[in-house]
N, CA, C and O atoms as a CHARMM CRD file, in Angstrom:
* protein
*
  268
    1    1 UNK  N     66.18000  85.14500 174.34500 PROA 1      0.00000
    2    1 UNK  CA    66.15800  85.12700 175.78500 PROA 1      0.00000
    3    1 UNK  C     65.11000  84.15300 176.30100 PROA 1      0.00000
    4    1 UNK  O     65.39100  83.29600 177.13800 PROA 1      0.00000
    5    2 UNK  N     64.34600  84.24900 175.97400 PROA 2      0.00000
    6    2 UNK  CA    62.86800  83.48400 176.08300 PROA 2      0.00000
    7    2 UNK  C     63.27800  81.74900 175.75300 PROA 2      0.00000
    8    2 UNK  O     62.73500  80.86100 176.41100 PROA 2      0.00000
    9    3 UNK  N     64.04300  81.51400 174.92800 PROA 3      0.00000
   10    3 UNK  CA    64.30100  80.17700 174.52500 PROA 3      0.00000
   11    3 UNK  C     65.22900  79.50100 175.80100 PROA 3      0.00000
   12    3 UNK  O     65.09800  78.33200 176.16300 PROA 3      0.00000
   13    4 UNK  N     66.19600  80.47600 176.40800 PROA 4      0.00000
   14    4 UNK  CA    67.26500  80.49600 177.53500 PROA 4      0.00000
   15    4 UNK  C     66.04900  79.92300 178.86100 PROA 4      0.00000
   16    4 UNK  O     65.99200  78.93900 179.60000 PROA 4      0.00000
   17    5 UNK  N     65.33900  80.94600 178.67500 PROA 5      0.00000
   18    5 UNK  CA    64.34900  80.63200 180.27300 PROA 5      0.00000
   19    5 UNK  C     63.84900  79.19400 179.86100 PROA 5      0.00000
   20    5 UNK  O     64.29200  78.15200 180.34400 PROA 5      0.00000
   21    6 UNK  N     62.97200  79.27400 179.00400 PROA 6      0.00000
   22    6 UNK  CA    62.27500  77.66400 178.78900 PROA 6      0.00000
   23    6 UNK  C     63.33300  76.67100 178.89000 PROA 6      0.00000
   24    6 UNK  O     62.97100  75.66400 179.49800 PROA 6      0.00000
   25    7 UNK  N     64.40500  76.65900 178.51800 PROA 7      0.00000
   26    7 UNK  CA    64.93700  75.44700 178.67300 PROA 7      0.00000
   27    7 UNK  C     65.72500  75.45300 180.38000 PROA 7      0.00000
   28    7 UNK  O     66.01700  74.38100 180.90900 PROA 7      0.00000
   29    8 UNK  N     65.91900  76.43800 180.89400 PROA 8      0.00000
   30    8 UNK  CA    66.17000  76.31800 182.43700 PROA 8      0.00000
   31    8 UNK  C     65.25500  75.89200 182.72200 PROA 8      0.00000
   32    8 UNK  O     65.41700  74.73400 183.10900 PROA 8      0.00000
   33    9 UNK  N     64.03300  76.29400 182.75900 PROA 9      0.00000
   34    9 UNK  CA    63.47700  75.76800 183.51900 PROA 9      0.00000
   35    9 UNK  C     62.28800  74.41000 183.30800 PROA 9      0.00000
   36    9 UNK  O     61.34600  74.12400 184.04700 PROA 9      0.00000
   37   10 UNK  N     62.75300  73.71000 181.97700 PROA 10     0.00000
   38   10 UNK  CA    62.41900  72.44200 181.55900 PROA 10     0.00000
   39   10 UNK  C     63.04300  71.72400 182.60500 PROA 10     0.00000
   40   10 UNK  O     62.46500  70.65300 182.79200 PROA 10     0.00000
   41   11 UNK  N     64.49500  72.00500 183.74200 PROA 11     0.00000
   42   11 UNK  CA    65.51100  71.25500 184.26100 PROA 11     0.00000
   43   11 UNK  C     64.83600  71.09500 185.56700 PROA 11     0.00000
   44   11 UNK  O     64.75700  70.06100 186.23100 PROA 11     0.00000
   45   12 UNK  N     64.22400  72.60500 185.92200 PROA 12     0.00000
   46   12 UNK  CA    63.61400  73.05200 187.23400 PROA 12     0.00000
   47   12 UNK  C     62.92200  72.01700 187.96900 PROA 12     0.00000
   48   12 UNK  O     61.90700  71.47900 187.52600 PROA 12     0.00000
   49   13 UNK  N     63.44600  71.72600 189.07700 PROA 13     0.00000
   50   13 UNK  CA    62.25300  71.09300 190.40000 PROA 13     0.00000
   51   13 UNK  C     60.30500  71.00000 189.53200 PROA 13     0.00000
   52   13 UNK  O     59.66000  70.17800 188.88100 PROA 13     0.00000
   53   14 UNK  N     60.08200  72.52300 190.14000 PROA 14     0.00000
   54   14 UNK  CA    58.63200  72.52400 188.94400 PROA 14     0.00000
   55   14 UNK  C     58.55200  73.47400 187.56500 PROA 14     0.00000
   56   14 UNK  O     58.57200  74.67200 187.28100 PROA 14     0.00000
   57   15 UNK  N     58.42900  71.90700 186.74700 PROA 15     0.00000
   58   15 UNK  CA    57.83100  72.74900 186.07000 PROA 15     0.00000
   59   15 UNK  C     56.61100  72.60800 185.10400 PROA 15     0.00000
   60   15 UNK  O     56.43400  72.21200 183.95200 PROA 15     0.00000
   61   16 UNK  N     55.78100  73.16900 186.21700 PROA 16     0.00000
   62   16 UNK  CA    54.78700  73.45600 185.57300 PROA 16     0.00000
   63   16 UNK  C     54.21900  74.22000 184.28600 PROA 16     0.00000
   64   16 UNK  O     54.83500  75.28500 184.26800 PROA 16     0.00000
   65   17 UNK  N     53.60700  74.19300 183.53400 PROA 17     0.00000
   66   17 UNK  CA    53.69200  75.20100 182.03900 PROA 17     0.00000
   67   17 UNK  C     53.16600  76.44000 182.52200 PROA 17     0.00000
   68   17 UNK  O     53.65900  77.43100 181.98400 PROA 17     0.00000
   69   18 UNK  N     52.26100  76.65500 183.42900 PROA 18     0.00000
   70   18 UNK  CA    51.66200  78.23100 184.06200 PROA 18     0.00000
   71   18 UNK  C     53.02800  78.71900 184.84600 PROA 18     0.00000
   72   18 UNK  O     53.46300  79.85400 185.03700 PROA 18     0.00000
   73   19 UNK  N     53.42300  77.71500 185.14100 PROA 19     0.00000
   74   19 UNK  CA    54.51300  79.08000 186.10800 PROA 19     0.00000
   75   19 UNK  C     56.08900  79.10600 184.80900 PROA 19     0.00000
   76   19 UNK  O     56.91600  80.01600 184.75300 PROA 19     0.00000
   77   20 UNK  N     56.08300  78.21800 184.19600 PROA 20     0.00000
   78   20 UNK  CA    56.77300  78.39500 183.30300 PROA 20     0.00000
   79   20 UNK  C     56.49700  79.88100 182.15300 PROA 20     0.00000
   80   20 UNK  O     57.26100  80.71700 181.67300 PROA 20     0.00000
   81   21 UNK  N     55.43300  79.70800 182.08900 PROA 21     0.00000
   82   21 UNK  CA    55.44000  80.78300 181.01700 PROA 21     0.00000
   83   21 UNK  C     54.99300  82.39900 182.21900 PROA 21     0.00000
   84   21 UNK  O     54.45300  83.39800 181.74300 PROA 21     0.00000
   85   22 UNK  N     55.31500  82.29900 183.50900 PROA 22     0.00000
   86   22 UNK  CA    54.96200  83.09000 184.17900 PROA 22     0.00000
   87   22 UNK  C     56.72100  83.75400 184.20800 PROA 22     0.00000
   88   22 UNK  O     57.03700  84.92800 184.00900 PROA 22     0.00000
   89   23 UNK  N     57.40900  82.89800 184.43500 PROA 23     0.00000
   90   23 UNK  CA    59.01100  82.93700 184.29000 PROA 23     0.00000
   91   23 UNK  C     59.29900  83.72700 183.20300 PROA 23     0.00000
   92   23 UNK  O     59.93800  84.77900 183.22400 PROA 23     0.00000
   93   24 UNK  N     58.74600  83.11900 182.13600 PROA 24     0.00000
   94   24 UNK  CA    59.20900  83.83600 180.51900 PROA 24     0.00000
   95   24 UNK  C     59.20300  85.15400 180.55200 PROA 24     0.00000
   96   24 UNK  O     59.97900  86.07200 180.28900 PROA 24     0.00000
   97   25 UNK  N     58.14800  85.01600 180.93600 PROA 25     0.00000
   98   25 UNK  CA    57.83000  86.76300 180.97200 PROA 25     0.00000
   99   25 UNK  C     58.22100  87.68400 181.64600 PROA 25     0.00000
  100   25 UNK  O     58.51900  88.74700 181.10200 PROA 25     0.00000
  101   26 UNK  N     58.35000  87.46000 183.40900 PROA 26     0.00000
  102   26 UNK  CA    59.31200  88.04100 183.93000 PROA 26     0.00000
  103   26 UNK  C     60.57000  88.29700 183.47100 PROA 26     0.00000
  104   26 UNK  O     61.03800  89.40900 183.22500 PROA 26     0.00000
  105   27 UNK  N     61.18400  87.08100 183.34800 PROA 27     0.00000
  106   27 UNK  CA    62.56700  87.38600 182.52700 PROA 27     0.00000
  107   27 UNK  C     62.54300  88.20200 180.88000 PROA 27     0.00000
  108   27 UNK  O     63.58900  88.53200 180.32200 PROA 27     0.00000
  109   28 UNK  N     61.38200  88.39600 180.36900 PROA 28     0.00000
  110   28 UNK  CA    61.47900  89.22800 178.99100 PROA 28     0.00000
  111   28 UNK  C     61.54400  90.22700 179.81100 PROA 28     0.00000
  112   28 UNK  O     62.62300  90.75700 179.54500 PROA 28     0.00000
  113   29 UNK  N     60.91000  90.96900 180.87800 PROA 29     0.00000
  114   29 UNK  CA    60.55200  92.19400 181.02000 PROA 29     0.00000
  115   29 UNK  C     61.85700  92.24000 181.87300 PROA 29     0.00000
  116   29 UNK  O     62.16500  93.43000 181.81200 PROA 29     0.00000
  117   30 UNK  N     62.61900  91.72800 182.49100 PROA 30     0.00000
  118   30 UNK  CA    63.78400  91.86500 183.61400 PROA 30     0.00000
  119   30 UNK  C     64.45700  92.62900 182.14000 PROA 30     0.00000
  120   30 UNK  O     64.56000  93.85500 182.15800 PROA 30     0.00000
  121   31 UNK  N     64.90100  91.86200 180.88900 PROA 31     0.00000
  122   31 UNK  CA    66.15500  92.05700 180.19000 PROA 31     0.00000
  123   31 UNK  C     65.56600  93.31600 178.82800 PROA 31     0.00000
  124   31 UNK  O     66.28400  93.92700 178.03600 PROA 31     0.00000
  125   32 UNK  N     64.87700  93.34000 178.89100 PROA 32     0.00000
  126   32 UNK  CA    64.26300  94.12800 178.05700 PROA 32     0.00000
  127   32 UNK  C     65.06600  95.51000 177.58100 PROA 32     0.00000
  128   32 UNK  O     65.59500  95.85600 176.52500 PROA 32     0.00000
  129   33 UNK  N     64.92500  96.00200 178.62400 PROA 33     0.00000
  130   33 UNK  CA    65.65600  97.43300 179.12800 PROA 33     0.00000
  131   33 UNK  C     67.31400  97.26400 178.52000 PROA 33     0.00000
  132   33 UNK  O     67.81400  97.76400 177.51200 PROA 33     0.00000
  133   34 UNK  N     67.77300  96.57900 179.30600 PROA 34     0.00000
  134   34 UNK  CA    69.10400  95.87900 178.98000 PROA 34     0.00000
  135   34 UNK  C     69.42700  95.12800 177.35500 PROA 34     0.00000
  136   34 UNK  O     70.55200  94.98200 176.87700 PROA 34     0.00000
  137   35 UNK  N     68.48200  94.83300 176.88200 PROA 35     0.00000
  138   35 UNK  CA    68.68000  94.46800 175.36600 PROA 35     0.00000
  139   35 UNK  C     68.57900  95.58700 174.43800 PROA 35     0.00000
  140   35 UNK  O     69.36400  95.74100 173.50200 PROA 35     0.00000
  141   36 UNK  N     67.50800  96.44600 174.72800 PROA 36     0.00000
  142   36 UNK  CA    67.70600  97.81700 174.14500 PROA 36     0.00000
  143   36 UNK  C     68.88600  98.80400 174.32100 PROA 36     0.00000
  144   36 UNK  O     69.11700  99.64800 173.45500 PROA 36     0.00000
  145   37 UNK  N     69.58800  98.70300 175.37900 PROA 37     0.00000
  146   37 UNK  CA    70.51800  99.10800 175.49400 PROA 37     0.00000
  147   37 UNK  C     72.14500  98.80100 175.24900 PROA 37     0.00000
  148   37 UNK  O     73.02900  99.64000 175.07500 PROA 37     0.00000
  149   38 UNK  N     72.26900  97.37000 175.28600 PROA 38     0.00000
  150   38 UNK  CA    73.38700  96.78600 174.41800 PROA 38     0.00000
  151   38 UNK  C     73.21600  95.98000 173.25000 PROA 38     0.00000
  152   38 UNK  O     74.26500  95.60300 172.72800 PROA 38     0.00000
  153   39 UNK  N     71.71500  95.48700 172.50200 PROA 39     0.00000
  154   39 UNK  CA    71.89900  94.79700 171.65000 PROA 39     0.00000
  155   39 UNK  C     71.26300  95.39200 170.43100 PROA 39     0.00000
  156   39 UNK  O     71.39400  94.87400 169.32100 PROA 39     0.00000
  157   40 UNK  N     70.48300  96.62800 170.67600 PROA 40     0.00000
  158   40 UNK  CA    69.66400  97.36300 168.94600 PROA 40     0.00000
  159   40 UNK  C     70.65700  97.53900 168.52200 PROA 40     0.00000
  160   40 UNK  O     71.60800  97.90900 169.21100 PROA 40     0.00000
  161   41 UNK  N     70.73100  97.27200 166.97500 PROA 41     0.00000
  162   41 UNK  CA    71.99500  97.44800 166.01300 PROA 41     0.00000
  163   41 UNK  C     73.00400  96.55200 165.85200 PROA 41     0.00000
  164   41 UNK  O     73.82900  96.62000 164.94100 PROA 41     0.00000
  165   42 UNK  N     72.97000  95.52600 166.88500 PROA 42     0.00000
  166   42 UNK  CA    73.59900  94.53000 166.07900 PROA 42     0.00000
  167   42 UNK  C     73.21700  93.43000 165.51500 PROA 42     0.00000
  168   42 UNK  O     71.98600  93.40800 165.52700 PROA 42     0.00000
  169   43 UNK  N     73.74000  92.31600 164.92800 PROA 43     0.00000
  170   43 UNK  CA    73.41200  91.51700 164.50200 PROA 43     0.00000
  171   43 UNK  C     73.61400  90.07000 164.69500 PROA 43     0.00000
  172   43 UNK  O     74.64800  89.76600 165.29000 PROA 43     0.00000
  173   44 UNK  N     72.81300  89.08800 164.30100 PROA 44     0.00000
  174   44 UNK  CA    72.84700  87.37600 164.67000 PROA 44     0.00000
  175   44 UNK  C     72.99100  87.21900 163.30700 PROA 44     0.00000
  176   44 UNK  O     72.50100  87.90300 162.40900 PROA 44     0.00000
  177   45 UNK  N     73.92400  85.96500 163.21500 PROA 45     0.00000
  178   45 UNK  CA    73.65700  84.97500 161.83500 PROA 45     0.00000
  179   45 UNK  C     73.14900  84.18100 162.29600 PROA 45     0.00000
  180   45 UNK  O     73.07800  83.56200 163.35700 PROA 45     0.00000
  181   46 UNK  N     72.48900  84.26600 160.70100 PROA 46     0.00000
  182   46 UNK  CA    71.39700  82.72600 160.64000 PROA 46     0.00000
  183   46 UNK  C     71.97200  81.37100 161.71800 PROA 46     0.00000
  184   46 UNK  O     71.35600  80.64900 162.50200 PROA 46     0.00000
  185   47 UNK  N     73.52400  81.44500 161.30000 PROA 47     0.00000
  186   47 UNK  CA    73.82200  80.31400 162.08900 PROA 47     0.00000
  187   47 UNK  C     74.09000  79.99600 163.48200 PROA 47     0.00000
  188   47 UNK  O     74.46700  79.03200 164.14800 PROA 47     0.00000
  189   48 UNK  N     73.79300  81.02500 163.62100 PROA 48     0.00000
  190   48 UNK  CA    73.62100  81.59100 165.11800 PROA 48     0.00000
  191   48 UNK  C     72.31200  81.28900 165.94000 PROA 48     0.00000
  192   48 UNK  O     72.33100  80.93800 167.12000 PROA 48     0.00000
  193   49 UNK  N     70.82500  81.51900 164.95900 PROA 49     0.00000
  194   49 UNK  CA    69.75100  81.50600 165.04400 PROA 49     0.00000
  195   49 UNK  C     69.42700  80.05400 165.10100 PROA 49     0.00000
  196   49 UNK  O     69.27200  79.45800 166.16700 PROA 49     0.00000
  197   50 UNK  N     69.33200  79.51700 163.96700 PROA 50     0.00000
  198   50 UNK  CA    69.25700  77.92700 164.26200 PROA 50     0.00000
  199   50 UNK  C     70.00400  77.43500 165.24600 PROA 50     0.00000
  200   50 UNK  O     69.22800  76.82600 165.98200 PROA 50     0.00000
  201   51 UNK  N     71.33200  77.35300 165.75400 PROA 51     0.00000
  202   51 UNK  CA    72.06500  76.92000 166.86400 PROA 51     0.00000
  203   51 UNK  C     70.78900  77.32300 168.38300 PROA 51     0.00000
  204   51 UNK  O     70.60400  76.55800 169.33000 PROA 51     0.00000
  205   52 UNK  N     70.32800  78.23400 168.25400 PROA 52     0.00000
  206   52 UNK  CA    69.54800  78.38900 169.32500 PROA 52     0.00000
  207   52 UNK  C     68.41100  77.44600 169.12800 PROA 52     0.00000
  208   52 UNK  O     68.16300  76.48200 169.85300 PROA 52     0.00000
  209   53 UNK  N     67.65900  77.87000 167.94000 PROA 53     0.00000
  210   53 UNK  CA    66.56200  77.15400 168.42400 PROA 53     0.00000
  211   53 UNK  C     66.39800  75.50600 167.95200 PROA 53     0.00000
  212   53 UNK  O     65.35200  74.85900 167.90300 PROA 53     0.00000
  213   54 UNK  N     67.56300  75.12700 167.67800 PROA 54     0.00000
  214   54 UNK  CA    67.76100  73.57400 168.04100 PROA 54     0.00000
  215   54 UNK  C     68.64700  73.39300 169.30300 PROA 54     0.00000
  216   54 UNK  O     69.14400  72.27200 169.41500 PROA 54     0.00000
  217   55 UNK  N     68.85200  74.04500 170.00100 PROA 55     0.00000
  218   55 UNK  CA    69.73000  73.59600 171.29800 PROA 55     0.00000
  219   55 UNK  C     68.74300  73.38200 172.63300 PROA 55     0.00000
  220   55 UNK  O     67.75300  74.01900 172.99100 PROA 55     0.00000
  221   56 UNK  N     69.33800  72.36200 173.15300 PROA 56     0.00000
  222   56 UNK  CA    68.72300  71.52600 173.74200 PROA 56     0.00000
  223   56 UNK  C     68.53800  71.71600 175.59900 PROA 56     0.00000
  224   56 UNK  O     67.86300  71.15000 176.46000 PROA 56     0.00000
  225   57 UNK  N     69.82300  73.13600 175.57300 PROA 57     0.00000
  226   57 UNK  CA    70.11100  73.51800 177.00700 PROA 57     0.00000
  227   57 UNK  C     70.34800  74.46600 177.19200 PROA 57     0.00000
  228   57 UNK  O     70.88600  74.95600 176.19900 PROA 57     0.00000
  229   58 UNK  N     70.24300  75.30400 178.18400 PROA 58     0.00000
  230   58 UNK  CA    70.85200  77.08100 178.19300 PROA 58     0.00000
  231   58 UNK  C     72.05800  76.69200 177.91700 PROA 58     0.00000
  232   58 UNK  O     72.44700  77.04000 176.80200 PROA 58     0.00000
  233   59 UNK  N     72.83500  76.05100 178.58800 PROA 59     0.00000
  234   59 UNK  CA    74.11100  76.23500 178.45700 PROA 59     0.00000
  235   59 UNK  C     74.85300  76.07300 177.18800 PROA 59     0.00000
  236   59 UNK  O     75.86300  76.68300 176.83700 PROA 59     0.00000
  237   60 UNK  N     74.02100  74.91000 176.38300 PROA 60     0.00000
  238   60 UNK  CA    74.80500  75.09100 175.27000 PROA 60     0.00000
  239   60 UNK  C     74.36100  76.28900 174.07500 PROA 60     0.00000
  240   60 UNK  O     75.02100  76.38300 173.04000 PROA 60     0.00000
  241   61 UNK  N     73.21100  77.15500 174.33800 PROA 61     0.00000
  242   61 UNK  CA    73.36100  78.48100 173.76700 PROA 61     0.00000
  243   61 UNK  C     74.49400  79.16800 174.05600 PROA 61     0.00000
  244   61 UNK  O     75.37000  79.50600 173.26100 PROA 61     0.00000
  245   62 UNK  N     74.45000  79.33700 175.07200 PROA 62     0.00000
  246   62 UNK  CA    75.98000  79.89900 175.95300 PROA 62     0.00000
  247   62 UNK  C     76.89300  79.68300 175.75000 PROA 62     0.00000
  248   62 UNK  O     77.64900  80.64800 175.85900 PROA 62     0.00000
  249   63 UNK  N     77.25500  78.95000 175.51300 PROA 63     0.00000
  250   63 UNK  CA    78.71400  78.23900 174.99000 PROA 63     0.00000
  251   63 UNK  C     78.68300  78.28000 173.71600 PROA 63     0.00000
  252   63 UNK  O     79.40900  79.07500 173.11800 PROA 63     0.00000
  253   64 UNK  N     77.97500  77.57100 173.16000 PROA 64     0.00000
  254   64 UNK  CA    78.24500  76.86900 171.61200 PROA 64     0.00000
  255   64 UNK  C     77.16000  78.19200 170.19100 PROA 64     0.00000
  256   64 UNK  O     77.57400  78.53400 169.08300 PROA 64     0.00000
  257   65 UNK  N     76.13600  78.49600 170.69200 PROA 65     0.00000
  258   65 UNK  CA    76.03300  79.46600 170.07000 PROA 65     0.00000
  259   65 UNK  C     75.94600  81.03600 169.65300 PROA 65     0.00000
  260   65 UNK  O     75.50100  81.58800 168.64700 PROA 65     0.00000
  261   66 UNK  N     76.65600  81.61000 171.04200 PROA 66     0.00000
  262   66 UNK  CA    76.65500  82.81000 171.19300 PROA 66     0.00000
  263   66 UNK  C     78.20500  83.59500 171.48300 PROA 66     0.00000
  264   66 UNK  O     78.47700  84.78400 171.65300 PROA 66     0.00000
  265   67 UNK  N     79.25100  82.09100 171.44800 PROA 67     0.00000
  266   67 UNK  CA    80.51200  82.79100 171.10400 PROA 67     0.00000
  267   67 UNK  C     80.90400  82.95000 169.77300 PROA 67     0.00000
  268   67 UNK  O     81.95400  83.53400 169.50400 PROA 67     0.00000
């Protein structure tokens, strides 16, 4: 999730690194609740994992590594 925010808001009007990592965190704590609740117990492949953290845009997590 955290990788999703940083790269939105690499795109953002500002972005500054303090309000950037002020973002991160909000958004960990927004989805938090919500990840415990639909995602404990399942699972990512590896190739799944690398696709994220070499991708270059939210969107192409979205698309390309999370279908």
């Amino acid at each position: 999730m955290s990788r999703i925010t940083e790269l939105e808001l690499k795109e953002a009007p500002s972005n500054d690194p303090s309000d950037v990592a002020k973002e991160v965190a909000e958004t960990k704590e927004t989805f938090r609740a919500k990840e415990k609740r639909e995602c404990v117990g399942k699972r990512i492949t590896d190739g799944a994992l690398r696709c994220v953290r070499n991708a270059k845009t939210a969107e192409e997590i979205v698309r390309e590594c999370l279908n």
